[in-house]
C-alpha positions as CSV (number, residue, x, y, z in Angstrom):
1,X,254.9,91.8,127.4
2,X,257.4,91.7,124.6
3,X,256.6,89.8,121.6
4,X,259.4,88.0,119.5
5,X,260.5,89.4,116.4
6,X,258.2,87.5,113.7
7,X,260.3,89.4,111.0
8,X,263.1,87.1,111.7
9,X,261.7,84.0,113.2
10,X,258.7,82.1,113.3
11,X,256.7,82.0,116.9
12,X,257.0,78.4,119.0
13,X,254.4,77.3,121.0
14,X,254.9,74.9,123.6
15,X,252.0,72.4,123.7
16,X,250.8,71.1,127.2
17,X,251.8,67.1,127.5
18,X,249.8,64.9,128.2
19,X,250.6,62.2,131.7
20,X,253.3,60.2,130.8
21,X,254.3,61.8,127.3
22,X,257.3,64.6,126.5
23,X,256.9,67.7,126.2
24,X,256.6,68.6,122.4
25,X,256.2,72.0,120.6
26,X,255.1,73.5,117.4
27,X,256.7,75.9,115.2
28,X,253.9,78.2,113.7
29,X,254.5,79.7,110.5
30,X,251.2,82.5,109.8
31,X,253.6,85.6,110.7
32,X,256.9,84.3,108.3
33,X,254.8,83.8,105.6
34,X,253.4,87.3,106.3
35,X,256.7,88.6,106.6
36,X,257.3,87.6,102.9
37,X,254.6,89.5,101.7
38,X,255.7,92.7,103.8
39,X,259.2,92.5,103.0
40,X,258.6,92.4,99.3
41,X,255.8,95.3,99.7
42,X,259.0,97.3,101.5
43,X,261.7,96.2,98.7
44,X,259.7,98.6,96.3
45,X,261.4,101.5,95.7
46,X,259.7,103.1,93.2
47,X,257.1,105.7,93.7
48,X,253.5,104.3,95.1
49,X,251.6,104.2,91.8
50,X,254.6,102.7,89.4
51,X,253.7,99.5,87.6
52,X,256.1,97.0,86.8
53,X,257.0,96.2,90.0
54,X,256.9,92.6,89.9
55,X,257.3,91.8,94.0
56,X,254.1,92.9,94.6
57,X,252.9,89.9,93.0
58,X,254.4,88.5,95.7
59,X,253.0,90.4,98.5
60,X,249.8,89.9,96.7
61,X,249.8,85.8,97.1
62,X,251.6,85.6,100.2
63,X,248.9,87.7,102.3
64,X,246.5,85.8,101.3
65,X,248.9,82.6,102.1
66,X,249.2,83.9,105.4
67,X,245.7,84.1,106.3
68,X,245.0,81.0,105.7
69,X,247.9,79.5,107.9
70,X,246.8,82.3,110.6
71,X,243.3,80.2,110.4
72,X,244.7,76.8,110.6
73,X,246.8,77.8,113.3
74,X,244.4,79.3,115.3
75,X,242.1,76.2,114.9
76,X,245.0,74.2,115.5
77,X,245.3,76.4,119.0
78,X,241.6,75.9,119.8
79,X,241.9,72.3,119.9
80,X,243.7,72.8,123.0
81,X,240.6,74.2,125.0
82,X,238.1,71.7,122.7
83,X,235.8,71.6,126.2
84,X,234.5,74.8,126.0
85,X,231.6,75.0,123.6
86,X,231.6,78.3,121.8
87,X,235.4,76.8,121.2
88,X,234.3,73.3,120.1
89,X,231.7,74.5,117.8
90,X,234.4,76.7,115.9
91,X,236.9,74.0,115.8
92,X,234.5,71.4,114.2
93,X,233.0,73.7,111.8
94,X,236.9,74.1,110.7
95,X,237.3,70.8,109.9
96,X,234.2,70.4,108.4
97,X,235.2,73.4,106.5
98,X,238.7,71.8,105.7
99,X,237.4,68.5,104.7
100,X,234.6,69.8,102.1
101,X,237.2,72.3,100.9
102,X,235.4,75.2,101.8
103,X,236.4,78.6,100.2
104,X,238.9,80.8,102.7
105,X,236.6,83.8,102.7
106,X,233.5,81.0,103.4
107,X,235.7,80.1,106.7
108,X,236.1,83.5,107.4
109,X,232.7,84.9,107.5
110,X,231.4,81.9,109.2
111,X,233.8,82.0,111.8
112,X,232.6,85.4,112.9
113,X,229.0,84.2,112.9
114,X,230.0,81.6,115.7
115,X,232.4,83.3,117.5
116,X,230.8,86.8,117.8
117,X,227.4,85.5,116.5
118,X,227.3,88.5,113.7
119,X,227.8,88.2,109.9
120,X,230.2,89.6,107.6
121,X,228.8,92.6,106.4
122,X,230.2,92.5,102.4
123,X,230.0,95.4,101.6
124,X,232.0,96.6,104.5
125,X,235.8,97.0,105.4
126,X,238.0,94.4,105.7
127,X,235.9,92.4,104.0
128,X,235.3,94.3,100.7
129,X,239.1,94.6,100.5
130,X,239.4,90.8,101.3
131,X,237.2,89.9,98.6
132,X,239.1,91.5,96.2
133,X,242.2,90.6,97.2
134,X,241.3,87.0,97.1
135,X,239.9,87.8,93.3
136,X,243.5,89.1,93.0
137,X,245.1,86.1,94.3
138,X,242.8,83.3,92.5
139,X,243.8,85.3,89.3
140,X,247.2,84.8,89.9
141,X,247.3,81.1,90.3
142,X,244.7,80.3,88.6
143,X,246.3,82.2,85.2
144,X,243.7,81.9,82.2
145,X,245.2,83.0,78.7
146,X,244.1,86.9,78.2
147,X,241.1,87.3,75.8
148,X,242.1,88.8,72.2
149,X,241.3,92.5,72.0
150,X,241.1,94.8,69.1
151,X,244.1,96.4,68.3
152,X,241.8,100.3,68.1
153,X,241.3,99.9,72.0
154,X,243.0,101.9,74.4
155,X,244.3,100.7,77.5
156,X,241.7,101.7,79.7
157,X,239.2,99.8,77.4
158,X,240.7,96.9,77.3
159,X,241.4,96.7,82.0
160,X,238.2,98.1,82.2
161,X,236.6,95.3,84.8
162,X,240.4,95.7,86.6
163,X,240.0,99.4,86.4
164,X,236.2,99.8,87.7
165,X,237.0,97.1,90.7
166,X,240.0,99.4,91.8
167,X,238.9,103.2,91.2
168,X,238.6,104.4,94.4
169,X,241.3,102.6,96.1
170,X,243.5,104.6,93.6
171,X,246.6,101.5,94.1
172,X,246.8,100.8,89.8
173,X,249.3,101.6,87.9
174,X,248.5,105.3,86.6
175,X,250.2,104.7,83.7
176,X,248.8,102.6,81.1
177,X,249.8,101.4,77.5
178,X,247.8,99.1,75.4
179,X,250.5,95.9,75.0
180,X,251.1,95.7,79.1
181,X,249.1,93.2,80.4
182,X,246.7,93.0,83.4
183,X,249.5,92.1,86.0
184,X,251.3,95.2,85.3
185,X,248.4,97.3,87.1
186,X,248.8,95.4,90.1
187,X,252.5,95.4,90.0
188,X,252.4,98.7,92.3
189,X,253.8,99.4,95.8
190,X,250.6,100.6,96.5
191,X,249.0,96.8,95.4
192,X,251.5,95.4,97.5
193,X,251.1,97.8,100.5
194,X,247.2,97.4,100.7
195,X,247.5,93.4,100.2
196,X,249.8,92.9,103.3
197,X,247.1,95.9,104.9
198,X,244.3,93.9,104.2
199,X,245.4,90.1,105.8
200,X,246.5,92.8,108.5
201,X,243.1,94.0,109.5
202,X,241.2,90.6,108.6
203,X,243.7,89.4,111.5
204,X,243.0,92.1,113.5
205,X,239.3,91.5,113.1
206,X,239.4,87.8,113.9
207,X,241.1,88.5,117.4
208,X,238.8,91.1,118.5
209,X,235.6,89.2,118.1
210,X,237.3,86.0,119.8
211,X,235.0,85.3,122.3
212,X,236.3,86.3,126.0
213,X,234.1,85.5,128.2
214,X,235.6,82.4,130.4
215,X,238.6,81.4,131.0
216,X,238.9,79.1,128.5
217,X,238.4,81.9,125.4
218,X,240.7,83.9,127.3
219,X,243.4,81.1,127.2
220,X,242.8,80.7,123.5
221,X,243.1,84.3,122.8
222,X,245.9,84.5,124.5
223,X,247.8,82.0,122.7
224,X,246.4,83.3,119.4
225,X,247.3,86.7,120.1
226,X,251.1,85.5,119.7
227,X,250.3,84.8,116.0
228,X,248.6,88.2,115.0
229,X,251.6,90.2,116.5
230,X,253.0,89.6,113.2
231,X,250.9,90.8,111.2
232,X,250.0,93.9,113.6
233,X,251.7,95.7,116.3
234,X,249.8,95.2,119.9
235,X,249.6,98.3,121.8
236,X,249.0,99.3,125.5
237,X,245.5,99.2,125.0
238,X,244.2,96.0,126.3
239,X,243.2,93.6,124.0
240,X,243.6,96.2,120.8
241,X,245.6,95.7,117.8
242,X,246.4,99.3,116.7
243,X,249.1,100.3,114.2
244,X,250.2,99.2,110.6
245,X,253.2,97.7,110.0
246,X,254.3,98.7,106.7
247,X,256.7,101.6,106.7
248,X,256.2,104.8,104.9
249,X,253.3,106.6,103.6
250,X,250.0,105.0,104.1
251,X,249.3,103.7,100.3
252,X,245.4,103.7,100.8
């Protein structure tokens, strides 16, 4: 099957109508907004590891902006096939979730643990990533004023909790001056590259543990798997999401 081009237009789902009603559609958004993130991560130009490049800040918000549509969407799907009860039981814990303002990475992990019946292990990929990239994100719009230093500390002292978080993702800036401020160590095409990599593979990890079992699930994955071909190519293995969209050298 060929999937549209999510680059350049958002996906539109028909909705099944009900006796006597039109037939209606919705326009889902999860894979433009992605798009914004992966086109500024590709805009970069300047070597992987260069700070100062101000679009990954983008790339940075707009993942994370992206997963959460992906998860509203995906509920939004669901509600179509509210009879089955592995389907029902994710669907209301959603808007449960939704109405008590639950965290994104608290919808996350708790979706696994009712659709595959597993938990997030934390300390384990995607989720590590996802944890910080949310702690990246939150940062971002939720900007505090920066903490007066003294002047006799060296840049690595003073971004030494943003250093230590990062080190072996080696994605900062590797160049470093006391005055630049925290942003400017994210502000890499590395940063970017990993961000749009990480709402990638938390897609990637949502789909595969969709339950599959009757036809139903199957119905529902279907549908949702038109919403993670954005952020992830689908390959000729059946129900597999293999390769990474970003172009170029693999950042990570």
């Amino acid at each position: 099957m060929k999937w549209p081009r999510t680059d350049i237009a958002t996906i539109v789902a028909m909705k099944k109508p009900k006796k006597r009603e039109v037939p209606t559609m919705q326009i889902r958004i999860s894979g433009a907004l992605f798009s914004v993130a992966l086109k500024a991560a590709r805009s970069i130009s300047a070597p992987f590891r260069e700070g100062g490049q101000q679009p990954a800040l983008t790339s940075i918000v707009f993942s994370v902006v992206a997963l959460e549509a992906f998860l509203n969407e995906a509920t939004d799907i669901a509600l179509e096939y509210y009879s089955d009860p592995a389907i029902s039981l994710f669907v209301d814990f959603m808007v449960d979730a939704e109405k008590s303002r639950a965290s994104l990475e608290s919808k996350f992990v708790l979706s696994r643990w009712i659709l595959a019946g597993q938990k997030f292990d934390r300390g384990s990929q995607p989720y590590q990533d996802f944890a910080l990239l949310l702690g990246l994100r939150n940062d971002l719009v939720h900007f505090k004023a920066t903490e007066e230093v003294p002047l006799h500390l060296s840049a690595e002292e003073i971004h030494e909790k943003l250093i230590n978080k990062f080190r072996s993702k080696n994605i900062l800036s590797d160049e470093l001056f006391p005055a630049a401020p925290w942003t400017y160590l994210i502000e890499t095409k590395a940063v970017a590259g990993w961000a749009c990599k990480t709402a990638s593979r938390m897609v990637v990890e949502f789909y595969e543990k969709m339950p599959r079992e009757k036809m139903p699930q199957n119905m529902w994955r279907h549908f949702v798997a038109t919403l993670v071909c954005a952020f992830a190519d689908i390959g000729t293995i059946p129900n597999r999401v293999e390769s990474w969209p970003l172009s170029g050298p693999d950042p990570t």
